[in-house]
C-alpha positions in Angstrom: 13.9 13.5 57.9 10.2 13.3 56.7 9.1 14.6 52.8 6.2 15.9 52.8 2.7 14.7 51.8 2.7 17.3 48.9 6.6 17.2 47.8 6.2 14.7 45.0 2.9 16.3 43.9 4.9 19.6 43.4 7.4 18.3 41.7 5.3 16.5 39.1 3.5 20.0 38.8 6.7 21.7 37.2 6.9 19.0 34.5 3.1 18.5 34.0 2.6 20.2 30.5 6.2 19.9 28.8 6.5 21.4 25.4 7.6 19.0 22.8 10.0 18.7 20.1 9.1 19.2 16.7 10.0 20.0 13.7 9.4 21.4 10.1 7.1 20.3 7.9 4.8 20.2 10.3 0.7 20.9 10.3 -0.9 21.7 13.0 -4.7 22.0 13.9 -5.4 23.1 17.8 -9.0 23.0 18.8 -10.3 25.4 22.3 -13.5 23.3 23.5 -16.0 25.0 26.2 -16.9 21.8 28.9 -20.3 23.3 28.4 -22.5 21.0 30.3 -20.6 18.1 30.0 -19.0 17.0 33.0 -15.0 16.3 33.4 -15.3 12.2 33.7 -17.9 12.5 30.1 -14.9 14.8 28.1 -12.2 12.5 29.9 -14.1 9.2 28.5 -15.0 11.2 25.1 -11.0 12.1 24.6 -9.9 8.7 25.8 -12.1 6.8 23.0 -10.7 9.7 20.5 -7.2 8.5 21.2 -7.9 4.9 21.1 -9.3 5.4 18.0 -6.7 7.0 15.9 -4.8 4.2 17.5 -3.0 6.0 20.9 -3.0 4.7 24.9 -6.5 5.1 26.6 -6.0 7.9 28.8 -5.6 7.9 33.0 -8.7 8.1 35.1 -7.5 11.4 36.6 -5.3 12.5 34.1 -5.7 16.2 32.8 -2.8 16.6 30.3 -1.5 13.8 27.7 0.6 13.7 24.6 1.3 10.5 22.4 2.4 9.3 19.2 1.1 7.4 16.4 3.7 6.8 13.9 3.5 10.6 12.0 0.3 11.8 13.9 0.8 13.3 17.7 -2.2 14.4 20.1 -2.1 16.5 23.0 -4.7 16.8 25.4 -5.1 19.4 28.4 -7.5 20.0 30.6 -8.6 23.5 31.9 -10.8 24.9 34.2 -13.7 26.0 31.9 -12.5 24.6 28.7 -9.7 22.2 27.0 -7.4 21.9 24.2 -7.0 19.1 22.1 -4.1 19.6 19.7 -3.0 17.6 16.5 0.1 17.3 14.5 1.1 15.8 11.6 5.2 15.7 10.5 4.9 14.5 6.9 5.1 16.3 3.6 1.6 16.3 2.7 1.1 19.9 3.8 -2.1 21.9 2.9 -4.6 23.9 4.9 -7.6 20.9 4.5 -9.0 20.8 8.4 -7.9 16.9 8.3 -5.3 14.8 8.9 -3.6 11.5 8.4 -3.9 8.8 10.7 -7.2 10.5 12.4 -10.0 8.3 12.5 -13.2 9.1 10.3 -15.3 10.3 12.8 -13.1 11.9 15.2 -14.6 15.5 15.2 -18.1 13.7 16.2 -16.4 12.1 19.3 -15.3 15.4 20.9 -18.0 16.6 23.7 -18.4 20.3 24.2 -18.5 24.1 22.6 -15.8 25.1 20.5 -14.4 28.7 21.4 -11.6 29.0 18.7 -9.4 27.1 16.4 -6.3 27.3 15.0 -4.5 25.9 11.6 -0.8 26.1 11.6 1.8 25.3 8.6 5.1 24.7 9.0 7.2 25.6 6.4 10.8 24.1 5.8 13.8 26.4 5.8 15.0 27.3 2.5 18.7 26.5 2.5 19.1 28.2 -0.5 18.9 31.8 1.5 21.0 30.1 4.3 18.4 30.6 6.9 17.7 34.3 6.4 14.6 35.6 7.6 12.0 36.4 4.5 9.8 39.4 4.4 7.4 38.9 2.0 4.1 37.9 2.5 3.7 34.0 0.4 1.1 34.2 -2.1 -2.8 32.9 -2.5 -2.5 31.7 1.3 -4.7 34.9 3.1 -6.6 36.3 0.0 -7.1 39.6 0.3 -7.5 39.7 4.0 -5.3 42.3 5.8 -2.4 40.1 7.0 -0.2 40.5 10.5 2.8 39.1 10.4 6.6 39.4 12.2 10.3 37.6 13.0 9.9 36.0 15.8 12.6 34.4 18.6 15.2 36.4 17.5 14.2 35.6 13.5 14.6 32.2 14.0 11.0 31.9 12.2 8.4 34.1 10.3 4.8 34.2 11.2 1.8 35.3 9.0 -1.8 35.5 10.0 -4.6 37.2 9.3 -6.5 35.7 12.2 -9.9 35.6 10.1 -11.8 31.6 10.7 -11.9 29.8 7.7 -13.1 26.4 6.5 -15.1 23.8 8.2 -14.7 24.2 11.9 -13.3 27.9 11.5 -10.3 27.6 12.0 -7.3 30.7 12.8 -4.5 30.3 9.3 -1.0 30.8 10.5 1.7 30.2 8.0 5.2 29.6 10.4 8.4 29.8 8.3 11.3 28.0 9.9 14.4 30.0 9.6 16.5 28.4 11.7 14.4 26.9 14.5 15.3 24.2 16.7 13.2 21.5 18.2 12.2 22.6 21.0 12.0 26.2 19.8 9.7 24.7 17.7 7.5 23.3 20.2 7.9 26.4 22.5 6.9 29.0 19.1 3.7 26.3 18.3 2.4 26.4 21.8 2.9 29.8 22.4 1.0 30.5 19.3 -1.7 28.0 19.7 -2.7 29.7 23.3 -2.3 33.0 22.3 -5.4 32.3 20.3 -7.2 30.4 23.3 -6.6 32.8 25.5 -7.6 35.6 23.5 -11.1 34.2 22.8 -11.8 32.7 26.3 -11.2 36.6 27.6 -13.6 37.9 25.0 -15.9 35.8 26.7 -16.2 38.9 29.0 -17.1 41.7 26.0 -20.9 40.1 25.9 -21.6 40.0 29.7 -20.1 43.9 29.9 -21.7 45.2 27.4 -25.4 43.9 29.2 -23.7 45.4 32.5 -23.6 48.8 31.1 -26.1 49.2 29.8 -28.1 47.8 33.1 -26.1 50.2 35.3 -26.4 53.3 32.7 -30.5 52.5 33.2 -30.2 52.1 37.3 -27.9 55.3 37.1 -30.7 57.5 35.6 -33.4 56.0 38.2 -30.7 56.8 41.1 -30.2 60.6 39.7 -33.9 60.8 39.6 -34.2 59.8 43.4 -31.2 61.6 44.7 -32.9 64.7 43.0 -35.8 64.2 45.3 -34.3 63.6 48.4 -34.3 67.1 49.6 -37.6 67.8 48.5 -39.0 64.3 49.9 -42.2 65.2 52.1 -42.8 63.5 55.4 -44.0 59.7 55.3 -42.1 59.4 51.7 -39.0 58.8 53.4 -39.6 54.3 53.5 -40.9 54.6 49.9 -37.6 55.8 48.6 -35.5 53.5 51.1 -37.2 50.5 49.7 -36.5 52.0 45.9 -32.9 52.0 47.1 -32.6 48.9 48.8 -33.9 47.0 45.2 -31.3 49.0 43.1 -28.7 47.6 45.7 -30.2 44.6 45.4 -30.1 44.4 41.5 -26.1 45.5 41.3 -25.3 42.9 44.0 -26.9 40.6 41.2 -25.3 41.9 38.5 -21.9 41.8 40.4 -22.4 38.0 41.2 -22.9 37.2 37.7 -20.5 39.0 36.1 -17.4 39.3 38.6 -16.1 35.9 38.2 -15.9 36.3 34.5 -14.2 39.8 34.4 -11.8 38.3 36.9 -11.1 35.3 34.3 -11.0 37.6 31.0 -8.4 39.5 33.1 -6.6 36.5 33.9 -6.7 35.3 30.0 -5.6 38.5 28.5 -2.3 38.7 30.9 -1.4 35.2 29.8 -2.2 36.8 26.5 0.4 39.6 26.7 2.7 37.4 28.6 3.1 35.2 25.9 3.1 37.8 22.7 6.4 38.7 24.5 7.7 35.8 24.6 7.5 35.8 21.0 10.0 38.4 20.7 8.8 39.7 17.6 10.9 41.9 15.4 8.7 43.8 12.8 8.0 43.6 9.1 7.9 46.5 6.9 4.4 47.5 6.2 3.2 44.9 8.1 1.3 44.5 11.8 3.0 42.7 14.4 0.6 40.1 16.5 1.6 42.8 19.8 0.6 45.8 18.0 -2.9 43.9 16.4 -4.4 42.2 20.2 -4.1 45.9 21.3 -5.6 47.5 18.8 -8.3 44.7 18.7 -8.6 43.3 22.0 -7.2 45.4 24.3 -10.1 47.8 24.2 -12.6 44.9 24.8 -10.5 44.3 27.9 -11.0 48.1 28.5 -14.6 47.8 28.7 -14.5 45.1 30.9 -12.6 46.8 33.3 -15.0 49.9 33.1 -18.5 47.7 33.2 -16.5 46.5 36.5 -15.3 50.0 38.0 -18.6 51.4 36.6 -20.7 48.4 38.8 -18.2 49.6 41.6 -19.1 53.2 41.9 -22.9 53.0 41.4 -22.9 50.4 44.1 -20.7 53.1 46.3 -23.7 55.9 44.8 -26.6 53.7 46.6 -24.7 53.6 49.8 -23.9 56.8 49.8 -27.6 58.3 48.6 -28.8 55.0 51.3 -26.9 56.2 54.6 -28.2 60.1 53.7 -31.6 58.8 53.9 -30.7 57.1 56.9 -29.9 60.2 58.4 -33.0 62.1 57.6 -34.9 59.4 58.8 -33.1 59.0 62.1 -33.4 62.9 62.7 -37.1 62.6 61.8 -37.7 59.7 64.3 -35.4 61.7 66.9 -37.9 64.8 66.3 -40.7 62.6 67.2 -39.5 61.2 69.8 -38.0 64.3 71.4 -42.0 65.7 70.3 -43.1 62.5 72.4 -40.9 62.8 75.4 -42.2 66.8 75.4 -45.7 65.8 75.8 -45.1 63.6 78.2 -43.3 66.0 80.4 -46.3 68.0 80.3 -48.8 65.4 80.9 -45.9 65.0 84.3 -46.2 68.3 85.4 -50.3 68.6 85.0 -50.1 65.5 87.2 -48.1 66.7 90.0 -50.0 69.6 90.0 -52.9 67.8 90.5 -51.5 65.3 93.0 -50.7 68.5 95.2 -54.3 69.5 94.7 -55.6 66.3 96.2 -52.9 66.2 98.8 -54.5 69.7 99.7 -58.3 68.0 99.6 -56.8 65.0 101.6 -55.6 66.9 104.3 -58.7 68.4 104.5 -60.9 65.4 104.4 -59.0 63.6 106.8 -59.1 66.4 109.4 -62.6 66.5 109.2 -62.7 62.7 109.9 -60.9 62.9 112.7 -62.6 65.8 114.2 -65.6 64.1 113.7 -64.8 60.9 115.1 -63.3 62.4 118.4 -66.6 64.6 118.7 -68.6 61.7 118.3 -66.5 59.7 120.9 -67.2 62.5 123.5 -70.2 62.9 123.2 -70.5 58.8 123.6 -68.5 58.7 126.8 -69.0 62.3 128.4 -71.5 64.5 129.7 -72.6 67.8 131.3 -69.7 70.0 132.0 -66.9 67.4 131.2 -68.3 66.7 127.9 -68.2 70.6 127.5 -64.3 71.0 128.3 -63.6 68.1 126.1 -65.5 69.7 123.7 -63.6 73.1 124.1 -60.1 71.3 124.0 -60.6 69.6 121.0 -61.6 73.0 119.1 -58.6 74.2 120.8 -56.4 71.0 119.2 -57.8 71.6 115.6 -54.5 73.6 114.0 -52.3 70.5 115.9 -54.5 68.0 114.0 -54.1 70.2 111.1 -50.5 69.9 111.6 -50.3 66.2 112.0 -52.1 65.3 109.4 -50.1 67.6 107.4 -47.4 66.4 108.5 -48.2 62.3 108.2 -49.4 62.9 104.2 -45.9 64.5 103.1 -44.0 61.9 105.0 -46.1 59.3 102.7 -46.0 60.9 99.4 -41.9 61.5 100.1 -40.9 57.8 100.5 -43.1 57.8 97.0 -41.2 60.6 95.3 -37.8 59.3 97.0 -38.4 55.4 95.0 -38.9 57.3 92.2 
């Protein structure tokens, strides 16, 4: 039995991005970065030399995920299609909400290449084993200000999460206070990353809001220009027809455009917010008196950006359908115009037909005539030439006699000719 080429590849794939064990305290700072221009060997080098740096293994020439430890400080590294994640943590007691850490080299926010999308700062607080691991609902002081916080339990109240999801400090960074109820290592590292790219995600599929926005208000203007032209179709006068095909044609032309350069990225913001939602209920969140959940604030604040997304991509969708619908009725008109014409044409030339075989009977008439009297003539002549006296007189007489019978024969002779005409025909 043969494996095949693509059986260890698959099985590599299910392991590729493990979550890891950790545990509380714990401080966390997870960083979105756009590629931007910057190709993928420039961020691979750029991360490799980060790592080196704060003292970790340089990094695989084709890796696109890595996680390594350097004594209290971890880093975690994974590549996406548009954008990576570089993620730091810190398991130490020296807990506070400065964007820096121990153990990362002085100029590591200078080595990162690329556009940073969103941020996110999280604490992890220590259970408190003097309420034997119940779940707290009050909101810790001096940590959000007066910013209108969201929190929730969370896997079953193994932990508490608070946010306000407002960017603070130097890079702008997302505050989320975790308090560890009774969370184990791996529920940890499952609650961290499921946090961490429930930010990503949300921001990458904002990246869609801007691009809509434009694409409505483009279609509302082409909308008003088709209205104005399918007003005028039934009043269009002859000749105008092309004018307002062409007209047409470029407002095709221009949502065809639109669609190209918006379609990939509603498709991704659609993508993003699923994993979005997919992972909020993973959280399994159990509400807080008085307080928002993290479900119940994405859809009251990001849902309805995905909404217009959505309609800037139905809306594209059905003024696209419009023009081919307003396109195909010109169509017709101009098809029955040009079969008018040509049935006008084919009219005329039926007439010029008949005027012509009229005619051509006419001369068939004058030619039976003319050649009669060429033939009379020449047999007169040739009598007179080779008779005389009283035969030339009965020849003479005979011939007047035979006149109807030429008649007939020529006649006869120019309708034979002008029938093998009419029968190729």
């Amino acid at each position: 039995m043969k494996s095949h080429p693509q059986r260890q590849q698959i099985a590599d794939e299910v392991h590729a991005r493990p979550f890891q064990q950790l545990s509380s305290p714990l401080k966390v700072m997870h960083f979105a970065i756009m590629n931007a221009e910057y190709s993928t060997e420039d961020i691979l080098q750029s991360i490799s030399a980060l790592f080196v740096a704060c003292g970790a293994q340089p990094l695989g020439a084709s890796a696109n995920f890595s996680f390594q430890d350097v004594d209290k400080l971890s880093l975690r590294w994974e590549a996406h299609n548009e954008f990576y994640t570089l993620t730091f943590y810190y398991c130490g007691e020296q807990q506070n909400w400065q964007q820096s850490m121990p153990g990362l080299s002085h100029d590591w926010s200078d080595r990162i290449l690329g556009e940073l999308i969103t941020g996110v700062q999280i604490l992890v607080k220590p259970r408190d084993h003097k309420t034997d691991g119940e779940a707290p609902d009050q909101v810790p002081d001096d940590i959000f200000g007066g910013n209108q916080v969201i929190g929730s339990h969370v896997m079953r109240k193994a932990a508490t999460v608070w946010t306000d999801f407002k960017a603070q400090g130097k890079f702008g960074l997302d505050r989320i206070l975790l308090q560890d109820n009774h969370l184990h290592d791996y529920q940890c590292g499952r609650l961290i990353q499921r946090l961490c790219e429930i930010d990503t995600y949300r921001a990458v599929a904002l990246l869609g809001l801007s691009p809509a926005r434009c694409a409505i208000t483009q279609v509302s203007t082409l909308a008003a220009e088709l209205s104005v032209i399918t007003d005028h179709l039934s009043n269009l006068e002859a000749g105008e027809e092309s004018g307002a095909l062409s007209a047409l044609m470029n407002m095709a032309a221009k949502i065809e455009e639109i669609s190209a350069e918006t379609g990939h990225r509603f498709s991704a913001s659609d993508a993003y917010y699923a994993v979005v939602s997919m992972r909020i209920s993973e959280l399994e969140e159990t509400r807080i008196e008085g307080l928002q959940t993290i479900e119940q604030f994405i859809d009251r604040r990001v849902d309805p950006a995905m909404r217009t997304c959505k309609a800037a991509a139905m809306r594209l969708d059905r003024i696209s359908q419009r023009i081919a619908r307003a396109s195909n009725l010109l169509r017709s008109r101009i098809d029955l115009s040009t079969e008018k014409k040509v049935h006008d044409l084919l009219s005329s030339m039926n007439k010029r037909t008949r005027r012509q075989l009229t005619l051509q009977a006419k001369l068939e008439t004058f030619s039976i005539i003319v050649v009669t009297y060429y033939l009379f003539d020449l047999a007169d002549r040739t009598i007179r030439y080779l008779a005389s006296g009283k035969t030339e007189e009965m020849a003479t007489n005979g011939l007047v006699y035979s006149l109807p019978a030429v008649v007939m024969g020529v006649w006869w002779y120019v309708r034979r000719v002008t029938k093998e005409f009419k029968s190729e025909d």
